[in-house]
Structure formats: structure tokens, C-alpha cells
C-alpha positions, 0 to 999 in steps of 0.5 A, a space after each residue: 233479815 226479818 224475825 218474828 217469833 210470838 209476837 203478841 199485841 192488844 189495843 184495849 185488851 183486844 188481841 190484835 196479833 195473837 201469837 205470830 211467828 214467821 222469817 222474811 229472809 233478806 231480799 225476799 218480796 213478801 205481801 201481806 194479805 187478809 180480812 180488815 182487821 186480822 192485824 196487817 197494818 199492826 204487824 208493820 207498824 211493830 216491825 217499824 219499831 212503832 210500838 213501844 211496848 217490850 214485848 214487842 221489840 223483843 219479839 220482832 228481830 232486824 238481822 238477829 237482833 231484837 228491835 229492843 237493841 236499836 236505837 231509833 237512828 240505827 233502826 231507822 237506817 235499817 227499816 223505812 216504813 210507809 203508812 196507810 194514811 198520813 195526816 197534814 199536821 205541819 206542812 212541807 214541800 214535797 222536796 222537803 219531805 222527802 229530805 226527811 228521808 236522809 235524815 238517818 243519814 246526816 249528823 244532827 245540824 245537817 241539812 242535805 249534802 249535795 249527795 242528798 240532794 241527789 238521792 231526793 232528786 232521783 226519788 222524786 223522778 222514780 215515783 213520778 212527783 219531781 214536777 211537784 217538788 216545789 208544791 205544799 203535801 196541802 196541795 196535793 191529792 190522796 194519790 200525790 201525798 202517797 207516792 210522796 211517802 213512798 219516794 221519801 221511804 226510798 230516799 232512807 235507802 234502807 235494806 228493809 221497806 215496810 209499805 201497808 196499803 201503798 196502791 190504795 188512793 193510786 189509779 191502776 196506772 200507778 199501781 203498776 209504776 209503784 208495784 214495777 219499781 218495788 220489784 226493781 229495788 228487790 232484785 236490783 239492790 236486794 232490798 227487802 219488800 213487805 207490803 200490805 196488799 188487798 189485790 191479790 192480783 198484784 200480790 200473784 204478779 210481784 211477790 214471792 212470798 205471802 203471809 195469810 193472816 186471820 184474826 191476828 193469826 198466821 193462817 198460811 205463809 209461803 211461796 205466793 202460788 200456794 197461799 193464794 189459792 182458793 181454800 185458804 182465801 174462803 177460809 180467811 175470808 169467810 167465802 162461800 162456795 159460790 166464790 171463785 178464784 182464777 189463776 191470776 188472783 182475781 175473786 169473782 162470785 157465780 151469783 151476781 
């Protein structure tokens, strides 16, 4: 479903994803995991097909076919994408934003199909935002405007969901309301999951599989059970010997 063969990327001349190489098969559930820095929200932000540069849509492969092949609306229909942070520029109702979701699915002067309409309901209500339908992203806060881009990723009904740091402004509540209805998705309608994490709780509860990264490097990729284990998360984070990791992914230190 999901190829990555080499894949190398710059900022400035500053590798950021050196080299890496690794296959989500389709419904898998994979998280991302690894110190600031090492490459994780540049790995989706190419998968996404975000990074014009043709090295990279050749590296990155959609169902045996490199991104370099896709159009923008045939990529879109199969990759939705989640980013970390999302700026206000032009402000929307949040039923309109989330609309923004079927536009792979409409022709180029529609504007929502009753069927539309449906699915944007039915998202709203999953991600818990349908009371703020009506609201401005403006008037949201940080937790609101991300369950909103969640529920607009949703409204794609893509087979592959890209999300980077998707808990990060929710309270632990929603954590679980996100992380639960993700899992329903992967097992219900085999929807491929890959999502950046930094609780490696979570990653141990939801995922299947998890990728390691370390400077831009795949440092381990497997079943989540033999990747989060101590040795690898000391390696990749610098850790000393006085850090410790218990079954459920929780890090804690002996000398706080």
C-alpha cells in the first residue's frame, strides 16, 4: 500500500531523512516515533505528496505507483493528511472546512451533494465538534481546530490517513476519543493509519507497527512490542542508564 525506498530530503542542505527505506502494508496501523528533529513530520508531509521535489515523488510509492504518477486529485483521493499545526489565513465554519474534505470527490463547480453533506455530518458528530458546526476555526481553541482537521481528513474517506502529532493541543479525554476512533477506521474499513506520536503509551495500546527514527535514519521499524523497548528508546533518545521503561510504554527516571 505504502512504499518508501531511499527516500532522502534537505532543508538548506541539512539532511533531514537520510536514506529511508520501509513498507506499510495496507491496513496496518503504524506510529511514528523519535527525538525532535529526526524527520517525522518531514516523512508525512512527503508521503502527503507536499514536497515537490522529484526525488522524493519518486521515492515515495501509493500502491506500486510512485507519487510522480498521481495527479493532485488522484493522490488526494488516496492519501488524506493531518498537519501538526494549521494556521488561520482564510476563515471558514467549521462545516465548510470539513466540506473541504470531498472536494476530491466532487467535479470542479460543486459544492456538496446531499451525500456530502451526510458524510460531513457523520464526521462532525465522530470527532465530537457537530455542536460547532456553525462556529468560525477563529473561534475555536487549539483542541477544537485539531479534531476539526481530523474530521476533515475523515470526510476524504481516503484509504490512507497520514496524521503528525494529532493529540498534541487535546486533553487526555480526547486522546483516547481520537486514538479509539482511528482504531475503528483501521479495523473496520482497513484504513491505513500512520501517525506521528510522542506517547509511547498510546503508540503500545493502538499500533501495530512503529517506525523509530534517529536523525532522519530508520533506527528500528516492527511490531510496536519490539521497537518500544528500552535499548532502542535510550539509543534514540540519548537516555541514560538511569531512565526506565515499564510495559506500557511509560519512561520514568530513578533520580528525580
Amino acid at each position: 500500500m505504502l512504499s518508501i525506498n531511499n527516500l532522502t530530503f534537505s532543508y538548506d542542505k541539512k539532511p533531514v531523512l537520510d536514506g529511508l527505506t520501509f513498507e506499510v502494508p495496507a491496513g496496518d496501523f503504524c506510529a511514528v516515533i523519535g527525538p525532535n528533529g529526526s524527520g517525522k513530520s518531514t516523512l508525512l508531509k512527503a508521503v502527503s505528496g507536499l514536497l515537490p521535489e522529484a526525488a522524493v515523488r519518486t521515492a515515495v510509492s501509493v500502491d506500486g505507483q510512485p507519487l510522480a504518477d498521481y495527479t493532485p486529485l488522484e493522490l488526494a483521493r488516496k492519501v488524506a493528511y493531518v498537519p501538526q499545526r494549521v494556521d488561520i489565513v482564510f476563515d471558514f465554519t467549521v462545516f465548510d472546512t470539513v466540506m473541504m474534505g470531498r472536494h476530491p470527490h466532487q467535479s470542479r463547480w460543486e459544492t456538496g451533494t446531499p451525500h456530502d453533506r451526510e458524510v460531513v455530518t457523520e464526521m462532525l458528530d465522530k470527532t465530537g465538534v457537530l455542536a460547532l458546526k456553525d462556529r468560525m476555526l477563529s473561534q475555536l481553541s487549539g483542541g477544537e481546530v485539531q479534531r476539526v482537521m481530523i474530521a476533515r481528513a475523515m470526510a476524504q474517506q481516503t484509504p490512507i490517513l497520514l496524521l503528525d502529532e494529532p493529540l498534541s493541543n487535546l486533553d487526555v479525554t480526547h486522546k483516547f476519543e481520537v486514538m479509539r476512533l482511528l482504531r475503528t477506521l483501521n479495523r473496520d474499513q482497513n484504513v491505513t493509519v500512520l501517525i506521528v506520536v510522542h506517547d509511547f503509551a498510546f503508540a503500545k495500546q493502538f499500533a501495530t507497527t512503529t517506525l523509530l527514527l534517529k536523525s532522519g535514519k530508520r533506527l528500528a521499524y516492527g511490531p510496536t512490542d519490539e521497537v518500544i523497548i528500552l535499548p532502542m528508546i535510550r539509543d534514540a533518545f540519548g537516555l541514560g542508564d538511569d531512565y526506565r521503561l515499564d510495559e506500557r510504554g511509560n519512561v520514568y527516571c530513578d533520580n528525580l
